[in-house]
C-alpha positions in Angstrom: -88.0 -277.4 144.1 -91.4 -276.0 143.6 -93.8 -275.9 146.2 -96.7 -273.8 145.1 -98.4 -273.3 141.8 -100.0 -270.4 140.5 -102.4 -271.6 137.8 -104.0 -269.1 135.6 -107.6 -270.4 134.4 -108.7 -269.3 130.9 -107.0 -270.4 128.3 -105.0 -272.4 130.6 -107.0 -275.0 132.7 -110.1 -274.3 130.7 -110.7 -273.4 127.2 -111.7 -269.8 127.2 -112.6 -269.3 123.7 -115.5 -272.0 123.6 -117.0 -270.8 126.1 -116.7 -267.0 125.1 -118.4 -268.8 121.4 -121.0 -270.4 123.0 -122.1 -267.7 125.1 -121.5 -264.7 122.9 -123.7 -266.7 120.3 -126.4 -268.0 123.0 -126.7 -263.8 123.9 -127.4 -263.2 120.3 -130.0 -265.7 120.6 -131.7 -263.9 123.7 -131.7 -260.7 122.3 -132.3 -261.1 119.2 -129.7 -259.9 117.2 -129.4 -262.4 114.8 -126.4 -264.8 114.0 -123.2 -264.5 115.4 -121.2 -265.8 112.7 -117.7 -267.2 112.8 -116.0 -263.7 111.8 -117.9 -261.9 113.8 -116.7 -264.3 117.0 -113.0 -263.6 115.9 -113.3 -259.8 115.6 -114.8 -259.8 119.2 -111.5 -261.5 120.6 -109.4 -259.2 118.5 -111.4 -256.2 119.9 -111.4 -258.0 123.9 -107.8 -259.1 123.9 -107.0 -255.7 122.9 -108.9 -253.9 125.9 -107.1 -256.6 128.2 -104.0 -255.8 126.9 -104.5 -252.0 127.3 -106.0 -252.9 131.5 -102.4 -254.8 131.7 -100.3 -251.9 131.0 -102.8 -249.8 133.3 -104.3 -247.8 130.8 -108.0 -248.1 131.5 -110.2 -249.7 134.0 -111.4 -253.3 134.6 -114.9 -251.5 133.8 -113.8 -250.0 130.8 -113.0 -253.3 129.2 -115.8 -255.2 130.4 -118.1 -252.4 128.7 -115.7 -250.7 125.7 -115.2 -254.4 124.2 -118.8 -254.6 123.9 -119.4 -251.2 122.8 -116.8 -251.1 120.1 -118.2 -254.8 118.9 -122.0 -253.5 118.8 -121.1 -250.4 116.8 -119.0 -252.1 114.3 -121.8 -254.2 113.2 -124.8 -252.2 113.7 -125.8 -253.3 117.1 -127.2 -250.4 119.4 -124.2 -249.9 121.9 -126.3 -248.7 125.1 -127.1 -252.9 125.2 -123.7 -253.3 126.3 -124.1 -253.0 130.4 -127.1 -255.4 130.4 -125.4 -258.2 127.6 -122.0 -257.9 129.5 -123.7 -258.5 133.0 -125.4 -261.8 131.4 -122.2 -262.6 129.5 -120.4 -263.1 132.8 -122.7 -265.6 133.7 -123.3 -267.5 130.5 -119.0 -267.7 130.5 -119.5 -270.2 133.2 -122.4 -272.2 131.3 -119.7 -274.0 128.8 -116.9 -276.5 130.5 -113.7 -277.7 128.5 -110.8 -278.3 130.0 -106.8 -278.2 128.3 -105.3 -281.3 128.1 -106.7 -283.0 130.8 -106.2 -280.1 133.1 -108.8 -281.7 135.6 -106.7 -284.8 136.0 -103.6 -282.8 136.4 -104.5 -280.6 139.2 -106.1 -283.5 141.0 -102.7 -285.2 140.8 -100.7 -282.6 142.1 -103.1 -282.2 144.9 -100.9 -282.7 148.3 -97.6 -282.8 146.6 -97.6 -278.9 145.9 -99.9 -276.0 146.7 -102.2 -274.7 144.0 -103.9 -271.8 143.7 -105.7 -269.7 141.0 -104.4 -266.3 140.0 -107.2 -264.7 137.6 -108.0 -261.0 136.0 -111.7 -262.8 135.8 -114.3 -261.3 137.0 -115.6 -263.0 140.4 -118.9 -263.7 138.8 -117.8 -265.3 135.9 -114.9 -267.2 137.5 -116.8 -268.5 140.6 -118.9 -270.1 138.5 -116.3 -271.8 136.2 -114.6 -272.5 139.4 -117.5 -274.2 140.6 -119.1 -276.0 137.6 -115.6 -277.3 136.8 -114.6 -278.4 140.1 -111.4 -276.7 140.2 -113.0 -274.9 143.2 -112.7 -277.5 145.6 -109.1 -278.9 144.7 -107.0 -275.5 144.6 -105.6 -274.5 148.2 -107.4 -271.0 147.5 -108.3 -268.6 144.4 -107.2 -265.2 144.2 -109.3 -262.6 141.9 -107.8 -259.1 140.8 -111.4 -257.8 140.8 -110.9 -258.5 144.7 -107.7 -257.7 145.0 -108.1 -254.6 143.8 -105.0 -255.0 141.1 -104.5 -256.6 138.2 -102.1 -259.6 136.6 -99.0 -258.4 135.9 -98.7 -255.7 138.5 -96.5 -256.9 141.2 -99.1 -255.5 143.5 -101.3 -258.5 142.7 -99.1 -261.2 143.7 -97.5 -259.2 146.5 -101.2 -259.6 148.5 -100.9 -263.4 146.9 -97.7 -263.8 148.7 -99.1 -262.6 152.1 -101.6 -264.6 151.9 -100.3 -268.0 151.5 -96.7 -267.3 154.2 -94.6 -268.6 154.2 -93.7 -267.9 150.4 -90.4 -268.8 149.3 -90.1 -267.1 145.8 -87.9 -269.9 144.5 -90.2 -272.1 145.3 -93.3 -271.0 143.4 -93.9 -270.7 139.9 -96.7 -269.3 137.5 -98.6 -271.3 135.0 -100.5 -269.6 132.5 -101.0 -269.1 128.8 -100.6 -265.0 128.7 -97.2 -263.4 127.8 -98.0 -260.1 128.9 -100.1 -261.0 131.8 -99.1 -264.2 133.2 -95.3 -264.3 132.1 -94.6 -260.9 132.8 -96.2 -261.3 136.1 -94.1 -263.8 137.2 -91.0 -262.0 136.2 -92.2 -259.0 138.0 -92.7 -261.1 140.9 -89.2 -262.8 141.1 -90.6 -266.0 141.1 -90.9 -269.4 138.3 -92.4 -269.1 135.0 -94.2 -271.6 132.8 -95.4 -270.6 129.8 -98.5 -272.4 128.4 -97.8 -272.7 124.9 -99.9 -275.0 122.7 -99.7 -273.3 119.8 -95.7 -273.5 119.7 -95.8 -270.0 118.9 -91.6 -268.7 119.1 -90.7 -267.0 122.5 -90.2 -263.5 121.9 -87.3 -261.3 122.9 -87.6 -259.6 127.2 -89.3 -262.4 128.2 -87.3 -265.1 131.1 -89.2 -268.1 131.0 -88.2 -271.3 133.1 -90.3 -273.3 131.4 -92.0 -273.8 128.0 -95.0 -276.0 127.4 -97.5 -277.3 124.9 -99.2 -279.4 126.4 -99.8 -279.7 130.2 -98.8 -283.2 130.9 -95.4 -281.1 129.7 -95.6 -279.9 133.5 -94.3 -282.9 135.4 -91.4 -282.6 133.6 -90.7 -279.3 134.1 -91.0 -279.4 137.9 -88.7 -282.3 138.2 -86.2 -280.2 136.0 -86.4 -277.6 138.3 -86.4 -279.8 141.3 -82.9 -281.3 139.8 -81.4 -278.0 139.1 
């Protein structure tokens, strides 16, 4: 039986890549840059998923991704890099500015509310996701939110959910279980972890080899199901 989720926010509870669209382009805007066209929005997520991946497997710095992604974008199409510090730094707000939510993720949480903990697990920043938080309400019906950038580790380092753990005892690892749309940070974490793992998969993309997943999803009224599986096992 499952007891406590771990919900992972973007891409997840909220859709991460409007509001990356909407504020990348709304930056453009303020500094005048010029459009941000559609190709240009995809080469930026190619570019930031890759530093992401490379801060998973501990090869740089939560600062060197927040600032290389932008660097390497700028230079690629003619953008003066050294504007990187100051368009990051209003990117993290501007992330917070656009609200959608996955499959009536709003609705979902506030069911579960009472009937299992919930928390959020993020590799956000704390400005960007206190505001999403906030603005989306999610704030107020999680049981608490737990930010790498405060933790001081990152998803999926075991280290990160270790200080999750002992801060929510009593924490019965076969009792909680990860939701979240990342392989490599979410899915991996979990496993790391020892406990449940859902993978949020709307795209219905295959599972790959290494990876022991409990549950697969592609939508997230999918979940209900795959507690009461695991509450019948």
């Amino acid at each position: 039986m499952i007891t406590t989720i771990l919900w992972d926010v973007d891409g997840t509870l909220l859709d991460f890549e409007a509001a990356e669209r909407a504020a990348i382009r709304a930056l453009f805007q303020k500094y005048g840059l010029g459009e941000c066209t559609d190709a240009m929005l995809r080469r930026y997520s190619e570019i930031n998923i890759g530093f992401w991946e490379r801060l998973e497997r501990g090869e740089i710095t939560k600062q060197e991704v927040l600032l290389g992604r932008f660097t390497q974008f700028f230079g690629e199409y003619g953008v003066d890099p050294s504007l990187a510090a100051a368009f990051n730094a209003d990117y993290q707000l501007k992330l917070g500015d656009t609200i959608v939510y996955r499959d009536d993720s709003f609705e979902i949480v506030r069911s579960l509310r009472g009937k299992v903990k919930q928390y959020v697990v993020s590799n956000g920043t704390v400005t960007a996701q206190t505001k999403k938080l906030q603005r989306s309400g999610f704030g107020e019906l999680m049981d608490g939110v737990f930010l790498s950038e405060q933790l001081g580790v990152e998803k999926p380092n075991v280290g990160f959910f270790e200080k999750v753990f002992a801060a929510i005892r009593p924490a019965d690892r076969n009792e909680i279980m990860i939701v979240g749309d990342s392989l490599t940070s979410d899915m991996q974490g979990g496993m790391n972890a020892g406990i449940k793992t859902c993978w949020y998969n709307p795209e219905k993309k295959p599972v790959p080899d290494g990876y022991r997943l409990d549950c697969v999803i592609s939508d997230l009224h999918e979940l209900k199901n795959c507690l009461d599986g695991i509450a019948n096992k």
